[in-house]
C-alpha positions as CSV (number, residue, x, y, z in Angstrom):
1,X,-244.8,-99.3,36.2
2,X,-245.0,-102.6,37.5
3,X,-242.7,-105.1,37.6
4,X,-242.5,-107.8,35.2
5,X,-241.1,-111.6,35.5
6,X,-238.5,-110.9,32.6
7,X,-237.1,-108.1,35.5
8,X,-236.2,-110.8,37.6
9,X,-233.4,-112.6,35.6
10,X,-231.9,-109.1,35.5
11,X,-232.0,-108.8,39.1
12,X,-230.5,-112.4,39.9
13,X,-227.6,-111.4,37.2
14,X,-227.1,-108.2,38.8
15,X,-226.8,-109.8,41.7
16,X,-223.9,-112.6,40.3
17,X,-221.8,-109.5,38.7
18,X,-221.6,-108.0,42.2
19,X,-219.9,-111.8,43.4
20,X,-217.9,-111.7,40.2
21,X,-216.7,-108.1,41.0
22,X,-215.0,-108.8,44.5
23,X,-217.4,-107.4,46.4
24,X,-218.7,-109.6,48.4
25,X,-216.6,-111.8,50.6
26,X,-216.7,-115.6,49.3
27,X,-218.3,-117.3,52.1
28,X,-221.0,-114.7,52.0
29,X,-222.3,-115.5,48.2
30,X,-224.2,-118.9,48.8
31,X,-226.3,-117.6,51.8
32,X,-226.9,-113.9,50.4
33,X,-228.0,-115.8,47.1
34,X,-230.6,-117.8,49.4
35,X,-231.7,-114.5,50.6
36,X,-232.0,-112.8,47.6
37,X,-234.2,-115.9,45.9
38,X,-236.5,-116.0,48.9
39,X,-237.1,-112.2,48.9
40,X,-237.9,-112.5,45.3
41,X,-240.1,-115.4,45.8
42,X,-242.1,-113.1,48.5
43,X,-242.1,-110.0,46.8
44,X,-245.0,-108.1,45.9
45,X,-244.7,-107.2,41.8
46,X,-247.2,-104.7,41.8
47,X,-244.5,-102.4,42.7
48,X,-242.1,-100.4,40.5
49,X,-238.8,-102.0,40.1
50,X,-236.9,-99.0,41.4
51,X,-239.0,-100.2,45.0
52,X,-238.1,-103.7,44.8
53,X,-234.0,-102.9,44.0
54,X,-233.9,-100.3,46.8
55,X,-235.2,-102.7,48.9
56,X,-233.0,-106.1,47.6
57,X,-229.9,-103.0,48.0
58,X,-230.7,-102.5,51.7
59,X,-231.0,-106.0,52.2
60,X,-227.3,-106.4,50.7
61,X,-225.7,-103.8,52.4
62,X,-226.8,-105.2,55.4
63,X,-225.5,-108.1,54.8
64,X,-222.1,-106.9,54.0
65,X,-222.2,-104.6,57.3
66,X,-221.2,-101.7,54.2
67,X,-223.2,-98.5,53.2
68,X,-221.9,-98.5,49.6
69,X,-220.1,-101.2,48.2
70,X,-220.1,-100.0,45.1
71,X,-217.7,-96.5,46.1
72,X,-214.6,-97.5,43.8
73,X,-216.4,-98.6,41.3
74,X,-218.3,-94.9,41.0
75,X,-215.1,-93.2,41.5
76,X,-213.5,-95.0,39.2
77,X,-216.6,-94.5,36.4
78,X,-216.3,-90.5,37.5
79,X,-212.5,-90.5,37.1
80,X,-213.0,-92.3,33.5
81,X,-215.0,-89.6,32.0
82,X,-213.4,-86.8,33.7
83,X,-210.0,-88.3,32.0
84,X,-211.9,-87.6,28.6
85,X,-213.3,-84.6,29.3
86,X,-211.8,-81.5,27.6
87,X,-212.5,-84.5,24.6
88,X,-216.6,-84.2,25.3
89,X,-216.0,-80.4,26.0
90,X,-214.4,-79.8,22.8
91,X,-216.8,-82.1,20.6
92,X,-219.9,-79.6,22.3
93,X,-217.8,-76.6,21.8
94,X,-216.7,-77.3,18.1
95,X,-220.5,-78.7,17.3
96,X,-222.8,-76.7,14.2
97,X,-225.5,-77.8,17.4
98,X,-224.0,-77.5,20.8
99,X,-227.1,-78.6,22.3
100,X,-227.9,-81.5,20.0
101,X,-223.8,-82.6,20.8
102,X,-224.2,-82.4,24.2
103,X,-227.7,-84.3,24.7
104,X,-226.5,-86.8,22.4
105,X,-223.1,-87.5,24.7
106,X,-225.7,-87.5,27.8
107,X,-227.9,-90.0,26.5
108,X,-224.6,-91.8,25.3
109,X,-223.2,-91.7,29.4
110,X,-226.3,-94.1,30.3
111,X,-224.5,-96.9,28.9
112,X,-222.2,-96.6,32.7
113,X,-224.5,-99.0,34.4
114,X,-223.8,-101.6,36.8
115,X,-227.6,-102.5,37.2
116,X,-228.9,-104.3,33.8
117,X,-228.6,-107.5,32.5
118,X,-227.0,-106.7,28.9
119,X,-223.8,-104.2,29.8
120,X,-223.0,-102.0,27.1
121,X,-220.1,-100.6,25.7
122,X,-219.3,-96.9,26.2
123,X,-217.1,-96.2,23.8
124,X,-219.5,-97.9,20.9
125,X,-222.4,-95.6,21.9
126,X,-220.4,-92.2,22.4
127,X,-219.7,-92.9,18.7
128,X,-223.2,-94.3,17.5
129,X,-224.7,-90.9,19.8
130,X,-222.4,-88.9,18.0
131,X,-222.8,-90.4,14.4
132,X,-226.2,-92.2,13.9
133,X,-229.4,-90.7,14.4
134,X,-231.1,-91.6,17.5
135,X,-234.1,-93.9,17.2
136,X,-236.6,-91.3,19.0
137,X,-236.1,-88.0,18.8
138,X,-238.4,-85.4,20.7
139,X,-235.3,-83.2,21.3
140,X,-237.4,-80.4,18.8
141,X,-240.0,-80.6,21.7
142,X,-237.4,-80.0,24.4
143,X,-235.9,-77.2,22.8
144,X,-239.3,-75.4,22.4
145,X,-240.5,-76.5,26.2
146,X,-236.9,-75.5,27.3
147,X,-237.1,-72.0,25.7
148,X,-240.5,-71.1,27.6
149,X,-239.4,-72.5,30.4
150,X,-238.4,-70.9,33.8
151,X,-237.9,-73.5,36.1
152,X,-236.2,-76.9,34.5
153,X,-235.3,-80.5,36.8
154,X,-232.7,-83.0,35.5
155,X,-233.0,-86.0,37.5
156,X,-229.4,-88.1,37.2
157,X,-228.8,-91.6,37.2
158,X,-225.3,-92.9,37.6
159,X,-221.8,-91.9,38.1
160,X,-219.8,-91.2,35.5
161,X,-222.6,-90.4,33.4
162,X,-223.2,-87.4,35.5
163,X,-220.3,-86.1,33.7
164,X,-221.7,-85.5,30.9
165,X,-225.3,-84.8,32.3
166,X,-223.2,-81.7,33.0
167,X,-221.7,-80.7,29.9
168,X,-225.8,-80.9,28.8
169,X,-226.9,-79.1,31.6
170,X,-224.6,-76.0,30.9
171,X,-226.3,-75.6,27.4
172,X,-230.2,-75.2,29.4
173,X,-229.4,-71.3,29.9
174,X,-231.9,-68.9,31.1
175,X,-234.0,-70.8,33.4
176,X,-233.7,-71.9,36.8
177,X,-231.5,-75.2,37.0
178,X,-232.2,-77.9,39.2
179,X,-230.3,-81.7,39.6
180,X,-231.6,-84.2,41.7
181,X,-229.8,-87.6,42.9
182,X,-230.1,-90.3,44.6
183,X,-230.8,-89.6,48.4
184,X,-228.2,-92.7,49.5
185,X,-226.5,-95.1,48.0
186,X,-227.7,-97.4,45.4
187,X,-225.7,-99.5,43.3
188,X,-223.5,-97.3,40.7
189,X,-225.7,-94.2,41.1
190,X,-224.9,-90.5,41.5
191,X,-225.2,-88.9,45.5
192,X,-225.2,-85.7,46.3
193,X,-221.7,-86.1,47.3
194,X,-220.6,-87.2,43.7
195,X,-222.4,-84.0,42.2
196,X,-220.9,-81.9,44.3
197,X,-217.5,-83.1,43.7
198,X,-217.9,-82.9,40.1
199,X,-219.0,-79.3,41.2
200,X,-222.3,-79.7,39.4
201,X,-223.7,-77.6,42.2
202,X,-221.9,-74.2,40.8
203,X,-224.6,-74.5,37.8
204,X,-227.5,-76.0,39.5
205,X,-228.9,-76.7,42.9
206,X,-228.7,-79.6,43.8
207,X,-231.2,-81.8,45.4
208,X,-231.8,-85.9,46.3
209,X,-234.8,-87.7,45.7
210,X,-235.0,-88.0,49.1
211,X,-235.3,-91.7,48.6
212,X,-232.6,-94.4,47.7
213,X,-234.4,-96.0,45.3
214,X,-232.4,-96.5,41.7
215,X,-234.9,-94.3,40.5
216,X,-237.1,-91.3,41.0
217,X,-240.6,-92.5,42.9
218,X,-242.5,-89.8,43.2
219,X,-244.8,-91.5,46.6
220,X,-240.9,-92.5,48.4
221,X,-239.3,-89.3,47.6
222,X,-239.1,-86.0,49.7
223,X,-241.7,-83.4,50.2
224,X,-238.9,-80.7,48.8
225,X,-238.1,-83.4,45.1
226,X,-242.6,-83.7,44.6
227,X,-242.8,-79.9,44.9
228,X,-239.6,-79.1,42.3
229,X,-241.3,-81.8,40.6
230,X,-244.9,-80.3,40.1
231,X,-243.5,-76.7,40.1
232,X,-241.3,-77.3,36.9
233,X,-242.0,-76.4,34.0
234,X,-239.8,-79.2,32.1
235,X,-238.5,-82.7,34.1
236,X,-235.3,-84.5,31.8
237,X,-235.0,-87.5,33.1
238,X,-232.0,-89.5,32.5
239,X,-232.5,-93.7,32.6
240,X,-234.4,-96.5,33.0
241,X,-234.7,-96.4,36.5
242,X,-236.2,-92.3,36.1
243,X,-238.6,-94.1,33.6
244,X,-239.9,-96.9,35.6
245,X,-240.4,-94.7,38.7
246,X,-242.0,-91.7,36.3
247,X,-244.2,-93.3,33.8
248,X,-247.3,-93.2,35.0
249,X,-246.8,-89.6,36.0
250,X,-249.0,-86.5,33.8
251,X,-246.1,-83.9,34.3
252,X,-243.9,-82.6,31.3
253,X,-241.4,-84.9,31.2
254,X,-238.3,-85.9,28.6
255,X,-236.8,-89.5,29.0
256,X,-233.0,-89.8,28.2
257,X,-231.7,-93.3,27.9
258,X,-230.2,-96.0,26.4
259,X,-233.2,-99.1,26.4
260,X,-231.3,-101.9,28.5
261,X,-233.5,-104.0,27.9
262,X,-236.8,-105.8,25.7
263,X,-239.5,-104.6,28.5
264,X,-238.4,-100.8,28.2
265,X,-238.0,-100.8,24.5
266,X,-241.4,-102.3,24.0
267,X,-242.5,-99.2,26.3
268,X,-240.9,-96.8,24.6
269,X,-241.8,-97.6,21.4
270,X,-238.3,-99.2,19.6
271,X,-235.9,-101.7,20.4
272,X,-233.4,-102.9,22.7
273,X,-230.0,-101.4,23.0
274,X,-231.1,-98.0,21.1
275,X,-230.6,-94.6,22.2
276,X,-233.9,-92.3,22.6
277,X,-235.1,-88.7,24.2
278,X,-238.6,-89.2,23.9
279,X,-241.5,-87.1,25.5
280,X,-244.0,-88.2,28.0
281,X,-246.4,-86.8,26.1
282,X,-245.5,-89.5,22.7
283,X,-245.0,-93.0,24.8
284,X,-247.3,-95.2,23.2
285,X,-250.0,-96.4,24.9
286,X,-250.2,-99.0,27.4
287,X,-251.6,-102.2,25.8
């Protein structure tokens, strides 16, 4: 997926929320502005816009002579839904459809983003994931892929929503479990250091895309994540950034997200700000 001009409002805003947050020192935000305009004003946007952010991410980091500036703000997101919890747990637990619960509270967890333009509340879409029907629903095909399945990836996006990628990933029994993150810091998303210290590794193995990209692309990412990728018989893949890296790809793939945004919507087939697990296989067609 290429990237598209209405991207690059969302990048500069990104960008503004990072000044607003602290995290970069106040004489730094004029010139690192500068930079970021005249690296968007050079790039090439026939990349995906995972490639462009991992390389506008570098470019900041540098800057602020810090590998991850956004650490508190992941633990804090982890320690959030870890606080709420035995909440999620019971919700799945008590549920007529365990699986359907849990999916639903994944998909939910992608609203912990510090990336898009449009932020969106968590709270609001636990309850809409829990109580409205979701806008594309493929999870009858992931049930049916799942149960012939014997090798299954879930590639993560962020921290705290890895939480409840979790609680999902405990109801995909039977098959061999992979979870892939990021390979280094990126924004707000999940490491291999986060999954482990949510213990995610005592149900999966664990593995990085090899790639710090805010998003899985396939031609960046590790020889060891392309062949988990092609040897599996069903890829979940949680996000925008999963989507944008992974669309053009012909494996068996499930999208999990919340649409962030009119570009992605338009892609998937619905609107902005709904919540969707669509197939691979049912994205409309390019036009």
């Amino acid at each position: 997926m290429h990237i598209s001009l209405d991207c690059i409002p969302c990048i500069v805003t990104s960008y503004r929320r990072l000044l607003a947050a602290g995290m970069v020192p106040v004489e730094k935000h004029e010139p690192g502005m500068r930079r970021l305009l005249s690296y968007l004003a050079e790039a090439d946007y026939r990349q995906s816009p995972p490639v462009l952010a991992r390389d506008l991410h570098r470019m900041i980091r540098r800057d602020l002579d810090d590998p991850d500036p956004y650490a508190g703000l992941k633990e804090r997101s982890n320690r959030m839904m870890l606080d709420r919890l035995p909440e999620f747990t019971a919700a799945v637990t008590c549920s007529a459809d365990p699986f359907d619960t849990a999916m639903r509270l994944a998909i939910a967890g992608n609203a912990i983003d510090f990336g898009p333009e449009n932020q969106l509340d968590v709270a609001e879409m636990i309850t809409r994931a829990l109580e409205q029907p979701l806008a594309i629903d493929d999870s009858a095909l992931l049930r049916r892929d799942l149960a012939a399945a014997g090798k299954v990836l879930y590639i993560g996006d962020n921290c705290g929503e890895i939480v409840l990628d979790r609680l999902f990933l405990e109801q995909i029994t039977g098959v061999e479990r992979y979870f892939a993150v990021r390979g280094g810091p990126i924004i707000n998303d999940a490491t291999i250091e986060d999954a482990r210290a949510l213990k995610i590794d005592e149900i999966a193995r664990v593995i990085t895309t090899g790639d710090d990209a805010p998003g899985a692309v396939p031609e960046a990412a590790s020889d060891e994540f392309r062949e988990i990728c092609e040897s599996a018989d069903v890829i979940i893949a949680k996000g925008q950034g999963n989507l944008e890296g992974l669309l053009d790809s012909e494996l068996n793939i499930y999208f999990l997200l919340i649409t962030k945004c009119d570009l992605i919507a338009r892609r998937v087939g619905t609107r902005r700000g709904e919540l969707v697990a669509v197939s691979a296989r049912n994205l409309p067609p390019v036009s």
